[in-house]
TIRO-2110 file (N, C-alpha, C; in Angstrom, 1 decimal):
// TIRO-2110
184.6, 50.3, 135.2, N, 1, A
183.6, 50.1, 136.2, CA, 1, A
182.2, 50.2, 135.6, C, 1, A
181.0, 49.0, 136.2, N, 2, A
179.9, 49.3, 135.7, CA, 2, A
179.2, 50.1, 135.4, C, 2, A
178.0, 50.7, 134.7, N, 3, A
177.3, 52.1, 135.4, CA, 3, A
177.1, 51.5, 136.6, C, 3, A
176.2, 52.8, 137.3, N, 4, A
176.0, 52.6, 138.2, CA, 4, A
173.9, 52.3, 138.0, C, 4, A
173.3, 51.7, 138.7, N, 5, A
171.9, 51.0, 138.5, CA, 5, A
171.2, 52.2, 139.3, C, 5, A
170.0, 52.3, 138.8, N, 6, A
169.0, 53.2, 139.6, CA, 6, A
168.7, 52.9, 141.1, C, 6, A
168.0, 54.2, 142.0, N, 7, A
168.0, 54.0, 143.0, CA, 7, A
167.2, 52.7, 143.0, C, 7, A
167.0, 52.5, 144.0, N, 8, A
165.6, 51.3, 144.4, CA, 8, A
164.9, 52.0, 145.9, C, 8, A
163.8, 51.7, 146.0, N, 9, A
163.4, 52.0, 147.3, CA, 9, A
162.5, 50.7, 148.1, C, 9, A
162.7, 50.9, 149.5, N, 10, A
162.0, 49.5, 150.1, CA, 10, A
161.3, 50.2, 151.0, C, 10, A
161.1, 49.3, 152.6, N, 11, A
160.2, 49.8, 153.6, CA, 11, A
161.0, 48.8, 154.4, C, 11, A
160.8, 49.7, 155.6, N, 12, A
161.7, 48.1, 156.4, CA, 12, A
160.0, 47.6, 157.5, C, 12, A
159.4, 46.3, 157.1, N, 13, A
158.8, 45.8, 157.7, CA, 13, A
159.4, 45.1, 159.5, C, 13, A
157.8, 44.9, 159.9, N, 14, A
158.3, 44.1, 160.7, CA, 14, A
157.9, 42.5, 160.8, C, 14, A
158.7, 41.7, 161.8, N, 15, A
158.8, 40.3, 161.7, CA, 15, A
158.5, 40.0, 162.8, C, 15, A
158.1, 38.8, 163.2, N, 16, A
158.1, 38.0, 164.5, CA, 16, A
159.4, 37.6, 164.5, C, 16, A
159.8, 37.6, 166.0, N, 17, A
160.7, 37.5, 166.7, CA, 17, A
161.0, 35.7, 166.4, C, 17, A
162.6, 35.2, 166.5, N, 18, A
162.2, 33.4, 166.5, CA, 18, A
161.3, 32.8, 167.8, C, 18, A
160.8, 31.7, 167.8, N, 19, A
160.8, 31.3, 169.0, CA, 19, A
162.4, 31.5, 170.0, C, 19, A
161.4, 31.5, 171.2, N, 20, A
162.2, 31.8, 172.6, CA, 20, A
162.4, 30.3, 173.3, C, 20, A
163.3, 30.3, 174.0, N, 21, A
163.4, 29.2, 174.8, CA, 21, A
162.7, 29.2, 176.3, C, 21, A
162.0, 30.5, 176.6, N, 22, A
161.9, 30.8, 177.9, CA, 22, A
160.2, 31.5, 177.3, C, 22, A
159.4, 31.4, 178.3, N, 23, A
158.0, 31.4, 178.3, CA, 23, A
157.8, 32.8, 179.1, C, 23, A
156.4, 33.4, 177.5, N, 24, A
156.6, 34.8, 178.2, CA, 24, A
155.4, 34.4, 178.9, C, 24, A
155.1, 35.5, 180.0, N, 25, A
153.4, 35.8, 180.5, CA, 25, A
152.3, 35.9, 179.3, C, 25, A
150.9, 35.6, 179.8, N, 26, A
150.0, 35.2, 178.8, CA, 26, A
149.5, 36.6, 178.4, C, 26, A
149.9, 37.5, 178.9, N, 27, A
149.8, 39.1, 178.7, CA, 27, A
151.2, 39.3, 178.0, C, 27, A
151.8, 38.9, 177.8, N, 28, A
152.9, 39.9, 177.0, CA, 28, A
153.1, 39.3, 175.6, C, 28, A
153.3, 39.9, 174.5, N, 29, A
153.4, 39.8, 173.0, CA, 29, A
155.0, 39.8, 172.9, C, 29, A
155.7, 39.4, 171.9, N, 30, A
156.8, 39.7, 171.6, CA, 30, A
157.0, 40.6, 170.8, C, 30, A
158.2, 41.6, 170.6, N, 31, A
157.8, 43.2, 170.2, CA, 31, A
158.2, 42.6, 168.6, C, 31, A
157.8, 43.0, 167.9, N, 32, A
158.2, 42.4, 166.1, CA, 32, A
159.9, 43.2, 165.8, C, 32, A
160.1, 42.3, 164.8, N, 33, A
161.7, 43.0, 164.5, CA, 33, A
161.9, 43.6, 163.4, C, 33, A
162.8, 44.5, 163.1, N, 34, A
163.0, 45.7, 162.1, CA, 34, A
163.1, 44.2, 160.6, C, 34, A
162.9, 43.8, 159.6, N, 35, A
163.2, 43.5, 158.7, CA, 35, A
163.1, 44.1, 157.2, C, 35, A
164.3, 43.5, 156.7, N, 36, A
164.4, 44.2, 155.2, CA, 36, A
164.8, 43.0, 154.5, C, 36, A
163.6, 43.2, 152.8, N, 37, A
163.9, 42.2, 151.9, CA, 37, A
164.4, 43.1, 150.3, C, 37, A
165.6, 42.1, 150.1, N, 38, A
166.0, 42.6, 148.9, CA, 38, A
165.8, 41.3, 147.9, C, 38, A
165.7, 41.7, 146.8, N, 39, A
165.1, 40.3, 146.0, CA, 39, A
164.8, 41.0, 144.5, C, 39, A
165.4, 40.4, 143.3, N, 40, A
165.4, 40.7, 142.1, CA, 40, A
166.5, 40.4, 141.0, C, 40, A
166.2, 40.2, 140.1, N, 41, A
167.7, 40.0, 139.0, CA, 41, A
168.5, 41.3, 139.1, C, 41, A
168.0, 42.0, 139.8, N, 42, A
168.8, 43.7, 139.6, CA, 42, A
170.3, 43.3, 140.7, C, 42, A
169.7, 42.2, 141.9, N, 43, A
170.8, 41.9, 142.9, CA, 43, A
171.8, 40.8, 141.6, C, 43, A
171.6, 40.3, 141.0, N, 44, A
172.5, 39.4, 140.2, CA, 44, A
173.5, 40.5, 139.4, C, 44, A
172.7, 41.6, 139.0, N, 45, A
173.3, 42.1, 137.9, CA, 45, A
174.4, 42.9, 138.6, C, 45, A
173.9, 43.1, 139.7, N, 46, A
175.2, 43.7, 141.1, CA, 46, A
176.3, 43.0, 141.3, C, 46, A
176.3, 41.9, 141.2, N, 47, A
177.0, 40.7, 141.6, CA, 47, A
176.7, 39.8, 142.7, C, 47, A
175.3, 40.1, 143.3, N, 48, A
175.1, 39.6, 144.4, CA, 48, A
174.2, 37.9, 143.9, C, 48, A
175.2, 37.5, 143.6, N, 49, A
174.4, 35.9, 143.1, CA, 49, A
174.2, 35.2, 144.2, C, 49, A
173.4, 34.2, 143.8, N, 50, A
172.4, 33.4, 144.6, CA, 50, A
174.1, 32.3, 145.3, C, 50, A
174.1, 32.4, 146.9, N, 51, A
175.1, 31.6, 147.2, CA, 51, A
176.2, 32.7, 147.9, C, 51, A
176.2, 34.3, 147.1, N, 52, A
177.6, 34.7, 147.2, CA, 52, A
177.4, 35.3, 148.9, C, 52, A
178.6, 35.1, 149.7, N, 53, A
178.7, 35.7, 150.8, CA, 53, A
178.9, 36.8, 151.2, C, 53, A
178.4, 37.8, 151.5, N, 54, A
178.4, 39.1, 151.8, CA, 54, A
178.7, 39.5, 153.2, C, 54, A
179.5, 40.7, 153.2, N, 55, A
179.6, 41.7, 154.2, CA, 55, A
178.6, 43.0, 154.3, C, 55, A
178.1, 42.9, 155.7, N, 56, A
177.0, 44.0, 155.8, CA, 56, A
178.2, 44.8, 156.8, C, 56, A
178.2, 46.1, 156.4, N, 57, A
178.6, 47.4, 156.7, CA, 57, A
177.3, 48.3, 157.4, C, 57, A
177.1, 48.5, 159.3, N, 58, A
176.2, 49.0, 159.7, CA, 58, A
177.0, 50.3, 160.0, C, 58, A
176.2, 51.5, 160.1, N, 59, A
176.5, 52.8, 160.1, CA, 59, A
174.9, 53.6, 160.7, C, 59, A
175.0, 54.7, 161.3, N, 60, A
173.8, 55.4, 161.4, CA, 60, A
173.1, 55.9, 159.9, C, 60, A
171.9, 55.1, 160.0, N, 61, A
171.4, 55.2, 159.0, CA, 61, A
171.4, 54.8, 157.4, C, 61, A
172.8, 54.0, 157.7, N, 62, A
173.1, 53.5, 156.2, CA, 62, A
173.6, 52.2, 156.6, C, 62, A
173.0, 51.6, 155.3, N, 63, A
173.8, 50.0, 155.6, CA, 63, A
174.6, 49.7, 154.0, C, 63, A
175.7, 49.0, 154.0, N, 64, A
176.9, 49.2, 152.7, CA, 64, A
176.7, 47.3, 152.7, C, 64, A
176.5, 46.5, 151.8, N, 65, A
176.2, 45.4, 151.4, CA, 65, A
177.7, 45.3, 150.4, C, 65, A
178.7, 44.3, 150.6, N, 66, A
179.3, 44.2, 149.9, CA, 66, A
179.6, 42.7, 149.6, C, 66, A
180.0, 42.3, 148.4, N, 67, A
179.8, 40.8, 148.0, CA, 67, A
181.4, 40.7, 148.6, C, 67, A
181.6, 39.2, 149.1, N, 68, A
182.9, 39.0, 149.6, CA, 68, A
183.5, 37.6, 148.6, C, 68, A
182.4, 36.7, 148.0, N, 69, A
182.7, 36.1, 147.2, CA, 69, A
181.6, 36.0, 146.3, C, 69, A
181.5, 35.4, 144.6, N, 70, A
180.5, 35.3, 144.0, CA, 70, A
179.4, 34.3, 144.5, C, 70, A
180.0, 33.2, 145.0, N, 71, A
179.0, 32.2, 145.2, CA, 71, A
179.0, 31.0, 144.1, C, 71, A
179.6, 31.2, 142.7, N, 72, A
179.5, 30.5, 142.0, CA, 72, A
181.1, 29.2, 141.9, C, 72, A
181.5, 30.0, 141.9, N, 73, A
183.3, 29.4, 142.1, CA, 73, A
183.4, 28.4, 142.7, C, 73, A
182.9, 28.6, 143.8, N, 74, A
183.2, 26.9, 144.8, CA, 74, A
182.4, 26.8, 145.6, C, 74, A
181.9, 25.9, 145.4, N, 75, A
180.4, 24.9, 146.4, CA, 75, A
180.9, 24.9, 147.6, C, 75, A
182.4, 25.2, 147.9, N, 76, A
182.6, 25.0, 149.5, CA, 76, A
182.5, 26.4, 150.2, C, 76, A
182.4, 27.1, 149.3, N, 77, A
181.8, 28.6, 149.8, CA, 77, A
180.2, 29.6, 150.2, C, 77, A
179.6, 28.2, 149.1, N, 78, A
178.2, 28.4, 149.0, CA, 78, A
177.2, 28.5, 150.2, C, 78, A
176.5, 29.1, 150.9, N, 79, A
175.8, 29.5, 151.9, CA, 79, A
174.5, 28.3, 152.3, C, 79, A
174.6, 27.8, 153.6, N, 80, A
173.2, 26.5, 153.3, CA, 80, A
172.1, 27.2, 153.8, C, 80, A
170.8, 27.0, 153.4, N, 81, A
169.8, 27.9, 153.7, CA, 81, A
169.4, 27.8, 155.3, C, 81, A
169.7, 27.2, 156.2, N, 82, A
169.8, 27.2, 157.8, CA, 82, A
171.1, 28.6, 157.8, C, 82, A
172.2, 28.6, 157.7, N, 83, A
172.7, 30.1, 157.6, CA, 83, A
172.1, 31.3, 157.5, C, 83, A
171.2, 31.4, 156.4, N, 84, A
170.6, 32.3, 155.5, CA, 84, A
169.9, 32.7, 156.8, C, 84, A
169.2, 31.6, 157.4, N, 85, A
167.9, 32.0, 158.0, CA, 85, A
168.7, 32.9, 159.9, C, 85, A
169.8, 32.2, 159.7, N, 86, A
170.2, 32.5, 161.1, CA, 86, A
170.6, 33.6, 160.6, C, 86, A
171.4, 33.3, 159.8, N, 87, A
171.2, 35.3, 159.6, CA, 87, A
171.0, 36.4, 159.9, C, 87, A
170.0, 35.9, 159.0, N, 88, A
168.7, 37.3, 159.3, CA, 88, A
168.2, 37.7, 160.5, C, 88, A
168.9, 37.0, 161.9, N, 89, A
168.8, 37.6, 163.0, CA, 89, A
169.8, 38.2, 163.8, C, 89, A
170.6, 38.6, 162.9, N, 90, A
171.9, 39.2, 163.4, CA, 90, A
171.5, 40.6, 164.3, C, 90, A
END
């Protein structure tokens, strides 16, 4: 088994919400949404390569990221960046 890599630490920002299909009042804002970015060769060296499809594991207070395939093996598993983006609003 690998070592294991150092901690890392983030911030979880906020995001604008997508557009809505339905029209707010000219008084109301849309509330922003929790987001987190991970991003670096340290995610490759994990196995999380550009493409690979992952399982997010939510829990109170912890979230478990695990690779379900590399990404590199087969193009027919590879992620199109419209997914990516839908995503991120899970």
């Amino acid at each position: 088994m690998p070592e294991a890599m150092k901690p890392r630490r983030s911030t979880v920002y906020g995001t604008s919400p997508p557009p809505r299909t339905t029209y707010l009042l000219p008084t109301e804002e849309p509330s922003p949404i929790p987001a987190l970015r991970l991003r670096g060769r340290w995610l490759t060296q994990a196995g999380f390569g550009i493409g690979a499809r992952i399982e997010i594991i939510v829990a109170d207070g912890e979230l478990v990221l695990r690779v379900l395939s590399d990404g590199g093996t087969s193009p027919a598993e590879r992620v199109d960046a419209g997914d990516l983006c839908r995503s991120a609003y899970l």
